[in-house]
N, C-alpha and C positions, 0 to 999 in steps of 0.2 A: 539807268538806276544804279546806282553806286551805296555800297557798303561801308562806312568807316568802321576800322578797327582801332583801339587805343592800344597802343602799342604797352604802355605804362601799364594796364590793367593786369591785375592780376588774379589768376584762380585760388580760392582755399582748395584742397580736397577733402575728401567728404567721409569723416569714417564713421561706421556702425558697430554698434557697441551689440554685439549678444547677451540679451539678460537671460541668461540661463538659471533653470531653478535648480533649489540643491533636492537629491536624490536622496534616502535615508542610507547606509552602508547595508548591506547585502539585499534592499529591496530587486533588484534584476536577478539575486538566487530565489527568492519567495518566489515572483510572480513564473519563472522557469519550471519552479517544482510545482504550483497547482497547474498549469501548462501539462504538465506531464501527469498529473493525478488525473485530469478530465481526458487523455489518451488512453490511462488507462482503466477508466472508466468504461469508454467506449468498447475496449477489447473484453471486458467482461459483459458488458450489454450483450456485444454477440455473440457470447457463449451462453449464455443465458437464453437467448433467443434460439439459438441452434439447439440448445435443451428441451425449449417448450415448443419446438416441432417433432424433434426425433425421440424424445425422453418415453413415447410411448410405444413405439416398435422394438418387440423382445424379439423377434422372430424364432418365436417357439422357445425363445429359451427362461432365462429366472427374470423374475415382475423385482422391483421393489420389496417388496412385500417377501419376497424369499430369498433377500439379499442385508437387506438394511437394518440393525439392531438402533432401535432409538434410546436407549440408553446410553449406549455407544456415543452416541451422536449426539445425546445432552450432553455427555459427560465432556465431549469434544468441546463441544458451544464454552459450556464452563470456563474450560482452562481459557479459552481466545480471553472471553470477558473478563474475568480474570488479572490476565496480562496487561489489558487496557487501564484499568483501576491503577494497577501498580504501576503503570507506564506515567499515568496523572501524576502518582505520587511522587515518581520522580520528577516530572517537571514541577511541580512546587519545591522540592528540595532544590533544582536548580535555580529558582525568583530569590530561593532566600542566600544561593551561593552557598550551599553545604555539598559540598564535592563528595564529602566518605557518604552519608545519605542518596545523594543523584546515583552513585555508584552501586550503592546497594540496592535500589528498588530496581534500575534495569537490570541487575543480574539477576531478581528474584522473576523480575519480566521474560527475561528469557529461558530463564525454566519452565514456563509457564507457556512460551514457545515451543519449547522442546520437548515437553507432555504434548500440545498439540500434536505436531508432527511425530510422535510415538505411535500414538492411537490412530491417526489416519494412514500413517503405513502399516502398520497390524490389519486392520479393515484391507488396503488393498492386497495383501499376502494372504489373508483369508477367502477373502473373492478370487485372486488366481487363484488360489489352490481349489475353490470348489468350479472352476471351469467357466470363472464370469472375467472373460478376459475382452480386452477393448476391444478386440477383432469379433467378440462372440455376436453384436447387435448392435445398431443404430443406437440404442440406451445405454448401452453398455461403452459406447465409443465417446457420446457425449460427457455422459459422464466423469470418466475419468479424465477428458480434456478439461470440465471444468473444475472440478474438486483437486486435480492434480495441478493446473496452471494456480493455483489458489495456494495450493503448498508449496509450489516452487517461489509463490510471493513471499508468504513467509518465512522461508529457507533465504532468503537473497536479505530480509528484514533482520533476521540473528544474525547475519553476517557483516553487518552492517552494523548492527548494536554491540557487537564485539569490537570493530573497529572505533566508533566512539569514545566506548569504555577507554581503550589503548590511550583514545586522544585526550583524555579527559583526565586521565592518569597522570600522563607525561605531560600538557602543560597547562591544566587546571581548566574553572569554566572562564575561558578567554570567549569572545563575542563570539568569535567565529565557531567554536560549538557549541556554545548556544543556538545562534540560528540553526547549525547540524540537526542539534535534537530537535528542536521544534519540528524543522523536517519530517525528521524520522516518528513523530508524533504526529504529525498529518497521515504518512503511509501508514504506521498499526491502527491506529482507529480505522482508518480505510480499508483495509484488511479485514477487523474486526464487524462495522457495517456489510461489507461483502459477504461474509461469511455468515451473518443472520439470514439476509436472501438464500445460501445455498442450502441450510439448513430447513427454513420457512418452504425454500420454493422445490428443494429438492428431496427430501428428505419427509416432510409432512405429508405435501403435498402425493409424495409420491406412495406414501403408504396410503393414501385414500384412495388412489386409482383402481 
């Protein structure tokens, strides 16, 4: 059995064309940053949960109830919600491109932050000082892990917002802070939700125990 080959014959080669779809510009920062809101989801779930097992062992020392001023703590709730509203306002100042407006509502936002974090460190200076220290109980330890990781979010949030501001300053609303804020508008609402739960689940609840 024999094979002829044509010597004359010749091969095309074969190319493949990638049809690649187009991408919007900063879509792989969005999907990154809710990526990272659902991580940090999870690590307040389990504070949360480390709450609602350990939240009731005082051993021997102060309940809720001889610790927690709920006025204190609406007034706290306030300023968050508050900041959220004003934080909105600013992203509507940012749709219509009025920059001295964007600029204005987050610094009234983060006043609004900074009353927060005022009041919840007065509360924990008060609690040391009256001997309800994180080492004092199981409650007392949960506790300030979750109300205090909560503060530190929003301490990392003004820090943050201050640096926007800078950007926003120096070279206007260019796309790229825009998508910034919108960011930084996912994390304070998120912040702001988180902090109804500690409020609801810590704070009410705890004074009902």
């Amino acid at each position: 059995m024999s094979i002829n080959v044509n010597p004359a014959q010749t091969y095309e080669p074969i190319f493949y064309v990638a049809d690649e779809h187009e991408h919007p510009e900063g879509a792989s920062t969005m999907l990154g940053f809710w990526i990272y809101l659902m991580s940090d989801c999870l690590i307040f779930a389990i504070l949360f949960a480390t709450f609602g097992v350990l939240g009731g062992n005082y051993a021997a020392g102060p309940a809720p109830k001889d610790l927690f001023d709920l006025s204190q703590a609406a007034l706290n709730t306030s300023m968050l919600l508050l900041s959220s509203i004003t934080y909105g306002f600013a992203m509507l100042s940012m749709q219509n491109s009025r920059v001295g407006a964007t600029q204005a509502w987050l610094a009234i936002t983060g006043l609004f932050g900074l009353a927060f974090l005022g009041i919840e460190i007065s509360e924990f200076a008060h609690m040391i000082h009256e001997g309800a220290t994180p080492e004092r109980s199981a409650f007392l330890s949960s506790f300030f892990t979750l109300v205090g990781t909560h503060g530190l979010h929003v301490t990392f949030g003004l820090i943050w917002m201050v640096t926007l501001m800078t950007q926003v300053w120096r070279f206007g609303l260019i796309e790229a802070n825009r998508r910034r804020l919108m960011c930084l508008s996912m994390f304070w609402h998120f912040l702001d939700v988180v902090w109804i739960g500690v409020f609801t689940f810590v704070y009410l609840m705890g004074m009902l125990r």
